[in-house]
N, C-alpha and C positions, 0 to 999 in steps of 0.2 A: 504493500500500500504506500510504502515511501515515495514511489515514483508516481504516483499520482500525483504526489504537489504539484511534479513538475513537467506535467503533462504539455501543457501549452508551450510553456518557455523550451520543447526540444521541440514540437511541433512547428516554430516558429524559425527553428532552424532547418531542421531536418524535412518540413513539409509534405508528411508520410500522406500517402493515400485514405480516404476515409475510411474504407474496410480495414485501415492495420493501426492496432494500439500500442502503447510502451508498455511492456511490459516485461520484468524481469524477475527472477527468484532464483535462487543460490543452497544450496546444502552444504552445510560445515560439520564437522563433526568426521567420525567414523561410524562403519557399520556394527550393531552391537549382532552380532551370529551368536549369540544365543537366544536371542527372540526369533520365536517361529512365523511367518508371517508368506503371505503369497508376496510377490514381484508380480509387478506391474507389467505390462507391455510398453514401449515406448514409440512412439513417431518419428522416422527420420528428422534428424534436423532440416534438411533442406523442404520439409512443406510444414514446419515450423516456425521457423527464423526468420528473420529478413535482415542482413549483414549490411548495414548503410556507411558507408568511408565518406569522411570528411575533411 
């Protein structure tokens, strides 16, 4: 939700199309393997992402 502040002000640079949002999230930490749990499937990055160079 951090990057919600600053939605506009990258918008303002970045000028993304309106179907695409900022959005970002991060994992820190380690995996604890002794909790049992399913895995997820994941989505290529490439129909995920949108990589913008500035």
């Amino acid at each position: 939700m951090a990057w919600a502040k600053y939605r506009k002000t990258v918008a303002e640079v970045l000028s993304p199309p309106d179907e695409l949002i900022l959005f970002c999230g991060m994992s820190i930490g380690f995996e604890d393997v002794t909790v049992g749990y399913s895995r997820t499937g994941r989505a290529p990055l490439d129909e995920t992402v949108t990589f913008v160079k500035g």
